[in-house]
N, C-alpha and C positions, 0 to 999 in steps of 0.2 A: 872072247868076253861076251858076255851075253847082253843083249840088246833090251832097257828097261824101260825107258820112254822115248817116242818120235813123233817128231814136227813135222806133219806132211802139208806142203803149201799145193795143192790141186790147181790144175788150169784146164785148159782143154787138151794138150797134148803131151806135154812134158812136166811131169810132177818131180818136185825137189824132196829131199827126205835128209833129214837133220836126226840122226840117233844118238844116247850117249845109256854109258853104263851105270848100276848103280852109285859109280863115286862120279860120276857125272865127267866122265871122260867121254871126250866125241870118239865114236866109236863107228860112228857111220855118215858120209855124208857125200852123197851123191844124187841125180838126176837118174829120172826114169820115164819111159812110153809110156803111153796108155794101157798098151797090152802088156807091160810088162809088171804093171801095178802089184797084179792079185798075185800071180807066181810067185812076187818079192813076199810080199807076208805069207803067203803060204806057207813059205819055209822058216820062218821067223816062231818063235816060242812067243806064248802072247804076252803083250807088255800094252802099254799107255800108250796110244797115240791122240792127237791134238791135230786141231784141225778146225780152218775158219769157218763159221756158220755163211757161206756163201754160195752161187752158184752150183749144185752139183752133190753138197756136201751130204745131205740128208742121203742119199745114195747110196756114197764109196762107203761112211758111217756106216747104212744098215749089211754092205756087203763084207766092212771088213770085222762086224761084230760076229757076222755067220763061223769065221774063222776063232774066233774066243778072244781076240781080242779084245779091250777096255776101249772105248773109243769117246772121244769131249769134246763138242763143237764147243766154240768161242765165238762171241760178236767182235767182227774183224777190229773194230775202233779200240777193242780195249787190249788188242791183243798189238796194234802197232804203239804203245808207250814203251813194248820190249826190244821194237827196232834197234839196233845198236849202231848201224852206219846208215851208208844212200841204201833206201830201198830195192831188192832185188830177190830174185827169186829164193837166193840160199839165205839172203839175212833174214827173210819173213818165215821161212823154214826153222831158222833157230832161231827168232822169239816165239814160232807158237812151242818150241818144244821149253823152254825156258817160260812161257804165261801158262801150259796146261796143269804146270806143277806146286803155281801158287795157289796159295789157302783159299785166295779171298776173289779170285776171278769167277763172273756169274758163265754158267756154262747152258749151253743152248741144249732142248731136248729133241731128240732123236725122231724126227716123223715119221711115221708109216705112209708106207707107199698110196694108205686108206684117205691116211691126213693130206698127203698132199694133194690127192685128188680133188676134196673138197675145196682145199683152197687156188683150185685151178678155176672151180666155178666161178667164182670173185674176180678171178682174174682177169677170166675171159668177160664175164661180165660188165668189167668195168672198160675192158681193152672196146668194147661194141659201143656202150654207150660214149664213149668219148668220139666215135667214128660217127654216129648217130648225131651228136651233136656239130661236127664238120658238114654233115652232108646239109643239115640243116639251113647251116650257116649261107654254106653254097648258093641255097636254094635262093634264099631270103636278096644274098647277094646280086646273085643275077637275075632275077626279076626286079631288084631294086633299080639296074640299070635301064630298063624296059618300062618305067615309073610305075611299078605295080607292086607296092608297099600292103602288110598285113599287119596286123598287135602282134603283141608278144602273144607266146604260150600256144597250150595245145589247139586254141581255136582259130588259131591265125595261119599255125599251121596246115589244117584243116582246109582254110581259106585256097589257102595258095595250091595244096593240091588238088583244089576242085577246077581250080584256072588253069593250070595244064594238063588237065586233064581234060578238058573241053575243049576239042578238034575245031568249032566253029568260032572258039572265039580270035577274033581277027587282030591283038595286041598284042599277042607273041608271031612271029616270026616262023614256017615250019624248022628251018635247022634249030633254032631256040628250043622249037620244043621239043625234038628230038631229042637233044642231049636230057633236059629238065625231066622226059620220062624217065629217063635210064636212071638219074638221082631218086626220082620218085620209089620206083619198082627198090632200087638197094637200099631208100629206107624202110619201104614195108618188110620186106626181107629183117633185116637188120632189128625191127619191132616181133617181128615171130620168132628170131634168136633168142633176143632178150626173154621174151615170155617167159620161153621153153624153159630156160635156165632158170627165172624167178620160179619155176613151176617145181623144179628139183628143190631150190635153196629151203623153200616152202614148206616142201614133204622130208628134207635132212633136218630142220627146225622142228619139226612136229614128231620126231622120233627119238629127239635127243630132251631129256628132261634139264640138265644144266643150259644151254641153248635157250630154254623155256623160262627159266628164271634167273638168266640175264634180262629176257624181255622186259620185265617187270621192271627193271632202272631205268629212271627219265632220262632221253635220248638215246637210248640202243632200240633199236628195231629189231627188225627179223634178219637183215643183211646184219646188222652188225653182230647180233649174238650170236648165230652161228658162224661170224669167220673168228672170233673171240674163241668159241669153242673148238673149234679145229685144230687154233694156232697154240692156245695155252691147256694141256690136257693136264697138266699137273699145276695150281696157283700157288705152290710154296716156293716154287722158283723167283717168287717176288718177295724181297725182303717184308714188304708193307703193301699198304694202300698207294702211298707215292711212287713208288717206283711205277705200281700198273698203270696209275696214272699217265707216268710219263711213257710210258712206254703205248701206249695208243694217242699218245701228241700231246697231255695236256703235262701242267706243271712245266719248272724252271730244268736249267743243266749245270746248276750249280754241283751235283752231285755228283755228275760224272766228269767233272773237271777237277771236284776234290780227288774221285777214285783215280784218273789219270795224273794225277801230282803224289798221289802214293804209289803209283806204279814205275814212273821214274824213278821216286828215292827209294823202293827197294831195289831195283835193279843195279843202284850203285852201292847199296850197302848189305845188301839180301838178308836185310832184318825181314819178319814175319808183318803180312801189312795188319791194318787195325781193326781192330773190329768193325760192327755195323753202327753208323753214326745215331746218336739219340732219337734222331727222327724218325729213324728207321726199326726201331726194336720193335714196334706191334705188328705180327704176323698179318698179311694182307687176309682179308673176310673176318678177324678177328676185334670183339668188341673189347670194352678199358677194361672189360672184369675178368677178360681170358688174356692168360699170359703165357699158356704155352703155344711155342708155334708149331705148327704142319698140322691143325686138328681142322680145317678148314676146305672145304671141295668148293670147287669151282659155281657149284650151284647155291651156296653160301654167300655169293658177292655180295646180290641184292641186298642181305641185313648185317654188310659189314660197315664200312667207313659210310661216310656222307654221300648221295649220290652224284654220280659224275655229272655233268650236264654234258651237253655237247653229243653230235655222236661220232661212233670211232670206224676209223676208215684200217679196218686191223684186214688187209688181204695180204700178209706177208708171212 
């Protein structure tokens, strides 16, 4: 019988796979290696496969689309209200193969290996300064104990490495300030990293024209629009203006706690779930006077809904 849609739950070493046939008969349901992934569909006729937007997934996706396969990331939270028993590697296998097949589940787009790239910059970006900020701390710390207190901010900082950095002065300790250069040298370091990166994010922003007119919305910068632009290459993937919303932190969860109370009572009744709630019918970048949806590009934002405030920390 031939194989029409699979629930593939990925890990690092042993992937589960949940198959069934057109009359939705399990048809396949077993564990697999790593290395024995791709062989498996290789020999498979293409069908649907389902698969959490997690870890790795942007990946196997683009590797097992090469194969002609259909392939549907899912955000894991909406894809566990199909759980049916204790969580485990086969039950999560057959709910994504049971959520890729409903109507109304939002489905994740497929990144290029282009896309993720960029959004590694961010990542890494934000991975240093958070390290920059520790070493800081450090600093402030132990010369705090040595009574040699500076302000807050870049000039205090400033302060304090002019004081270990001066061999004659006689209020640190040498072992003291042995260590406090070593912090020193790996925040300079640590400030040439960053540069270098702000120096890229900088030059992808000034090449990308949607990027550019995100800027233009009160509280998105240059970091924010181009990891915006990275992550959503397509904005019809948002029902509205709310959803994007919430989907870079702002707005309530009431919405995804109605969508998860209709994914439980289809799963017990496998009625069709409901439409898009009233809130939701204006296409996201879409003014009161336009009503159809998907006419809308990402560079569009800026003269859709009301401006966001706030700015969005989208490195995901």
């Amino acid at each position: 019988m031939q194989i029409t849609t699979i629930g593939l739950d990925i890990a690092k070493n042993v992937f589960q796979v949940h198959g069934i046939d057109a009359a939705e008969k399990v048809v396949v349901r077993r564990q697999l290696r790593r290395g024995q992934v791709m062989r498996f569909f290789e020999a498979l006729a293409p069908c649907l496969i389902g698969l959490e937007a997690c870890a790795s997934a942007h990946h196997w996706a683009r590797e097992l689309m090469k194969l002609g396969h259909e392939v549907r990331l899912m955000p894991a939270k909406d894809v566990r209200a199909y759980v049916k028993r204790n969580k485990n590697d086969a039950a999560d296998a057959e709910a994504i193969c049971e959520a890729v097949r409903r109507p109304t589940i939002r489905f994740v787009q497929v990144k290029s290996a282009a896309q993720q790239g960029q959004l590694m910059q961010h990542r890494t970006r934000d991975l240093l300064m958070r390290q920059r900020t520790q070493i800081i701390n450090a600093l402030r710390a132990h010369l705090a104990e040595l009574g040699i207190i500076a302000a807050q901010g870049r000039e205090g900082v400033k302060e304090l490495l002019a004081i270990i950095a001066d061999k004659r002065d006689e209020a640190l300790p040498l072992d003291a300030q042995a260590s406090l250069l070593v912090l020193a040298a790996q925040l300079q370091a640590l400030q040439t990293l960053i540069g270098s990166i702000e120096k890229r994010i900088v030059a992808q922003h000034r090449a990308n024209a949607d990027s550019k007119r995100l800027e233009t919305i009160p509280g998105i910068g240059v970091v924010g629009a181009t990891a915006i632009a990275a992550t959503v290459t397509d904005p019809k993937v948002f029902r509205c203006g709310r959803d994007f919303a919430a989907w870079i932190g702002l707005g309530t969860t009431r919405g995804v706690d109605r969508r998860q109370a209709e994914a439980w009572a289809d799963l017990q009744t496998r009625r069709p779930l409901l439409a898009a709630h009233p809130c939701c019918r204006r296409p996201f970048g879409a003014s009161s006077s336009q009503t159809s949806p998907g006419e809308v590009s990402l560079a569009d934002a800026a003269s859709g809904p009301p401006p966001i405030q706030g700015r969005a920390h989208c490195t995901g």
